[in-house]
Every structure is written in C-alpha cells, then in structure tokens.
N, C-alpha and C positions, 0 to 999 in steps of 0.2 A: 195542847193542840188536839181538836176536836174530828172525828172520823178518821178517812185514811190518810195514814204518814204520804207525801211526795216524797217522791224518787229521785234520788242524785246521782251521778252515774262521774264515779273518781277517775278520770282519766291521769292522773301525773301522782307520784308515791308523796302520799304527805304521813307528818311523824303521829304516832298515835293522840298525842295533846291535841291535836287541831280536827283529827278526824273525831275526838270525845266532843267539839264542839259542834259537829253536826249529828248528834247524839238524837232530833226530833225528827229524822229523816230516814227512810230506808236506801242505804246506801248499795250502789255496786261499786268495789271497788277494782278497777283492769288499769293499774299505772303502766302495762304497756300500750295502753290506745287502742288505735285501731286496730292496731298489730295483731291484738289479743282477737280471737275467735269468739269471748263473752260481750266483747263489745257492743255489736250490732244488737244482740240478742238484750242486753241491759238497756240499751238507747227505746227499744219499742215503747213502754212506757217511764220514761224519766222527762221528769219535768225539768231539772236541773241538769248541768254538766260543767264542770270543771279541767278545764285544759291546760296544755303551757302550748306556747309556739311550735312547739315539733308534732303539735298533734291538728294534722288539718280538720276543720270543720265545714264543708260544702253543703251545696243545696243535698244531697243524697242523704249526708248525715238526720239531715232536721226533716228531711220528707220519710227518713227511719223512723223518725220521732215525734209522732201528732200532738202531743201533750205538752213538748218544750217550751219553756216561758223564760228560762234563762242560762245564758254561755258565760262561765266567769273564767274568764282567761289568766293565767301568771306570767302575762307581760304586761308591754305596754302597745306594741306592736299589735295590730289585728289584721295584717294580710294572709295570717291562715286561716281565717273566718272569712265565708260568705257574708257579708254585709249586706249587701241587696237582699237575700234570702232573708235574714233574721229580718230586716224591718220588714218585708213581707207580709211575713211571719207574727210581725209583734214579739219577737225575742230579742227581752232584753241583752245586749251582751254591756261586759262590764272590766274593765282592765286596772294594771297594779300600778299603779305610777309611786313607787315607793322607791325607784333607783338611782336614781336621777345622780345621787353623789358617788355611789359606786361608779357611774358609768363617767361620770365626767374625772374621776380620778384617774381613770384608762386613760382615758381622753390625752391627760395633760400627761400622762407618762410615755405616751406615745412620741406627744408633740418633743418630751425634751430627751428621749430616747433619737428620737430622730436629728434633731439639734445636735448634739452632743457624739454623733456618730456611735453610741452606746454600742449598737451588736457587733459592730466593724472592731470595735476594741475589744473585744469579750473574744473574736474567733483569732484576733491577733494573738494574744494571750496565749490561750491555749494551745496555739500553733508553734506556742517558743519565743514569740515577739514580743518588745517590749514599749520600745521607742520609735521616733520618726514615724509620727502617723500623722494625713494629714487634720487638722485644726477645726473642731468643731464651731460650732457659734454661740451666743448669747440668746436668752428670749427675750429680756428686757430692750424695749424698742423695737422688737419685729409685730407686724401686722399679723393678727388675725383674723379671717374672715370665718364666722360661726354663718352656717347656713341653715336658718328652721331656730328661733329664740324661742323655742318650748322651754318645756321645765329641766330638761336637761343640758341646750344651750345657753340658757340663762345659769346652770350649777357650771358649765363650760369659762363663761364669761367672767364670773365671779372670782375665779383659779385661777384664770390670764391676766384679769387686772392685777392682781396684788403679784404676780409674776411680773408684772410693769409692762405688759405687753400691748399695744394700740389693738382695739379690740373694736372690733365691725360687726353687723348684721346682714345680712338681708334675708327677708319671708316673705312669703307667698300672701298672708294675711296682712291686713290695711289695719287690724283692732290691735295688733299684737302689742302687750306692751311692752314699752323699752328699760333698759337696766342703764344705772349710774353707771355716766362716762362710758358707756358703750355706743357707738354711733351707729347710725342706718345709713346705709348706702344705699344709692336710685335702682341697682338691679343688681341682676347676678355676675354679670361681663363686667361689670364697674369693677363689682368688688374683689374679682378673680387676677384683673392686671395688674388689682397694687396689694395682692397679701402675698407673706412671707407664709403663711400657714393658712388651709382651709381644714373646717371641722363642719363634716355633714349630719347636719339631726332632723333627717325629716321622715316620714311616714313614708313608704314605698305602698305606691299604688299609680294608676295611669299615669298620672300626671309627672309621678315624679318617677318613673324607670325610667335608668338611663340619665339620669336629670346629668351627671356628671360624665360626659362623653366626649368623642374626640373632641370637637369644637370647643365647650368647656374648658377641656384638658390642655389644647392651645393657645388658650390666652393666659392661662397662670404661667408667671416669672422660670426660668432654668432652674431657680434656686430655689422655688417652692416645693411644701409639702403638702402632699391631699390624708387627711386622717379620717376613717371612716369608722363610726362605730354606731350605726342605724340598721341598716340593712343592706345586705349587697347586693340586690336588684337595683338600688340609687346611683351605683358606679357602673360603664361599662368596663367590666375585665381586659377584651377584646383591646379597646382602646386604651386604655390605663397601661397595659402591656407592651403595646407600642410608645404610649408617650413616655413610659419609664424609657423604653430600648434606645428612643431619639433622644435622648435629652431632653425634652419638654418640659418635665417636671423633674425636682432632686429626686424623691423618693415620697414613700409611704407606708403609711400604717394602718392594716386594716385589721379589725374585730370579726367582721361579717363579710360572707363573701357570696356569688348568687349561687353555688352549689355548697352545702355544708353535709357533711366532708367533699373538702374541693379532691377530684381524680387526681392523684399520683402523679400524672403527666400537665398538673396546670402549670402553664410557665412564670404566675408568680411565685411558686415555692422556688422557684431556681434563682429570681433575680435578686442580685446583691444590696440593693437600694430598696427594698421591703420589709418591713414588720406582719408579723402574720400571729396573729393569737387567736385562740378555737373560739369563738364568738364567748368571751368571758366575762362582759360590761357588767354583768349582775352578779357575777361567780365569788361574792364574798358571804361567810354565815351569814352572819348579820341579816344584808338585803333579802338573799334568796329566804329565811324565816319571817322576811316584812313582808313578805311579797307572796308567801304562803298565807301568813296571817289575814291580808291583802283579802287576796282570791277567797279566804274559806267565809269571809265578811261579805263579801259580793254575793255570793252565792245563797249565803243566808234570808240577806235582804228580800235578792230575786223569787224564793220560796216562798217569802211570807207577804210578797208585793210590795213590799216597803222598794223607796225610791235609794235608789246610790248616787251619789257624788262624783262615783268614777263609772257612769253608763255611758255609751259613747253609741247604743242605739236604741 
C-alpha cells in the first residue's frame, strides 16, 4: 500500500489475531465507543469504523468524520446507523450475517422452554416441589408462524420442521424466497389466528415498530406464544404486558427488549408467563469470532474499495 495508511477507528474490543489483520491501516482503537473521550477526536480523520449495535452511529458521528467511506458493523441489525446519512454520504456500511444458527437455536429453545412449561418447573423445584404440575404440550403438530423468512427465519424454519411442526411465513417482500414445506400465508392477521407459535425476524425500522401491538396481540390464540429475538422496538411492551395480564396470549419469550437494560420497575421481569434472556442470539464463541472475523472482512474491503457481499448501503 502506496502513500498514507487510511485510518480505522476500532470501536468494539477485538482479539489481537484479527486486529494483526488490519496491520495496513492506522488504527484508533476506543472499544468503549462513544463513551470514550478519544472517540470524536479518532473519528476526524478515519476513513473506516467498525461498531457492534450498542454503538450508535448518527448524522453527528459521520458529519465528525469528512473522510468516512465505510461503517462495518458486528451485527446484522442497523438501526443504530443513520442509514439516510451514509447513503448521503456515499458510506458504505456493511453487516455480519454469520448468526443466523446461533440465533435460531434460541429461537427454538425458547419456543420448547415455553411448550414444556420449562422455568415454571425449574422455580417448582427449587421451591421444594416436585409433582402435580400442570401439563406441558408437544411441538410436533403445533403451528408456527415465522414473521420476516430472512436468513435467520429460514435457519428458524429448518428446526421447526424436522421438530414436526406446521411451519408458516409471512414477509413484507413479494421476491422472498420460500423454504421446503414451509407455507406462505396471505397476511399477517391470517397467520396470527391460527399459530400455536409466532417467531419475529424482522429489521426494526418505521415500518416495522410496533409491527406487534395490541391489535396484533389480539388476534393470536389464549394459547399462543409470541418469541421475539429481532429487536424490541417490533414488539409493543406496553401492550404485550397487557395481553399477557388478559389472557390474550399464553406467554413469551423475549431476547430483545426496547430499553436494554430494561428498568428494574418493567412489568415484564415480574410476569410468570415470560422468558427474558439479555439479548444473547449471537452470545456463542463460535458466532461472536465469525462475526468479528465478519466485521474485520468488511472493513478491509471498504478501505481498499473493494465491493462486499454484505453492504446493505
């Protein structure tokens, strides 16, 4: 590489193997983010930056940043990226989609955690209880509805089938394509009256906050369960909170919630009919090191104008 090195500005701690392969760059590295005080000060001239989700990136960030040509994020998620701004801009941004089996393994331990009355027998237990509880269900033969057949609906679909499960769709997209023995249904109210199970995978942005809200929440079954492991801007709380309290839906399992750390005082931490795990879809070695590797690929690319595979602007 000929004259000056471009600048990369490490926002999220990666292991020293992956930072020796941006070895041709002058790096800042501030894995606290914005947090950090070097940040702004590193961002003035960096061409590059690398983020994970807990690091917003706004118009402010990249108007700090005249130079920026690309955002290589360690999700798959980009609602903490300006998106208008980068294309503006002309900054590439570029995302991991290397999780997709980590996350659909939640998915289904959720779905048969919830089945199975799993945490209700785990607090019996412990409490000195042994027997007389009531009767979980089967998954083979229950409906479910996958909402968003991305690449993680589709790793969703693949685990419910061979679980025997009648397995539904419906998206937003008309190109989407479909998986064996997985059916599409006409909408989203179609598919909400007759599943035993919904599982949300969709991008949160206008269109879709909220997408799961009261009206939503009362057309699924008393005996349904809503599993979310996307983003919890897709769900409302507010109403999800009420339809647990009415009986409307059985229960749920959420990953993601729209404040992470939810306050002390949310009324899902109290209710008995919820699963609540710290947003951990990708929290396996494995993934989060595909997903570093991932990100430090992206960014490479973005440096030397080479095109990505995973640019989404």
């Amino acid at each position: 590489m000929t004259g000056p090195r471009p600048r990369a500005v490490i926002a999220v701690p990666l292991a020293p193997s992956l930072l020796d392969q941006l070895s041709d760059f002058d790096l800042s590295v501030v894995p606290a983010g914005r947090s950090d005080d070097a940040f702004e000060t590193a961002m003035s001239d960096a061409e590059g930056l690398l983020v994970s989700s807990h690091v917003p990136v706004d118009r402010a960030v990249m108007t700090a940043a005249p130079k920026l040509r690309v955002i290589s994020t360690m999700s798959v998620g980009v609602d903490h990226i300006d998106l208008e701004a980068a294309r503006a801009r002309q900054v590439m941004v570029t995302i991991t989609p290397v999780l997709s089996d980590a996350v659909a393994d939640l998915v289904m331990a959720l779905i048969t955690m919830l089945s199975r009355r799993i945490p209700e027998r785990m607090r019996a237990v412990a409490d000195g209880e042994w027997s007389d509880h009531p009767l979980g269900g089967d998954l083979a033969g229950k409906v479910l509805l996958i909402v968003g057949l991305g690449r993680i609906g589709q790793a969703v679909a693949a685990r419910a089938s061979a679980a025997k499960m009648l397995v539904r769709y419906v998206d937003s997209r008309d190109d989407v394509p479909g998986a064996a023995g997985v059916e599409r249904v006409g909408g989203l109210a179609e598919g909400l009256r007759e599943a035993d199970f919904v599982s949300v995978h969709v991008d949160l942005n206008a269109a879709t906050r909220h997408l799961m809200g009261a009206e939503e929440l009362a057309l699924m079954k008393p005996t349904a369960f809503l599993v979310n492991a996307s983003r919890g801007g897709v769900v409302d709380q507010t109403a999800l909170v009420r339809a647990l309290g009415d009986g409307e839906i059985a229960g749920a399992g959420l990953d993601v919630l729209e404040d992470e750390p939810p306050h002390p005082d949310e009324p899902l931490l109290k209710a008995p009919n919820v699963i609540i795990v710290p947003h951990i879809g990708s929290a396996t070695t494995e993934t989060r090191h595909a997903m570093a590797q991932c990100a430090v690929g992206n960014l490479i690319k973005g440096l030397r104008a080479e095109e990505s595979p995973f640019a989404v602007s």
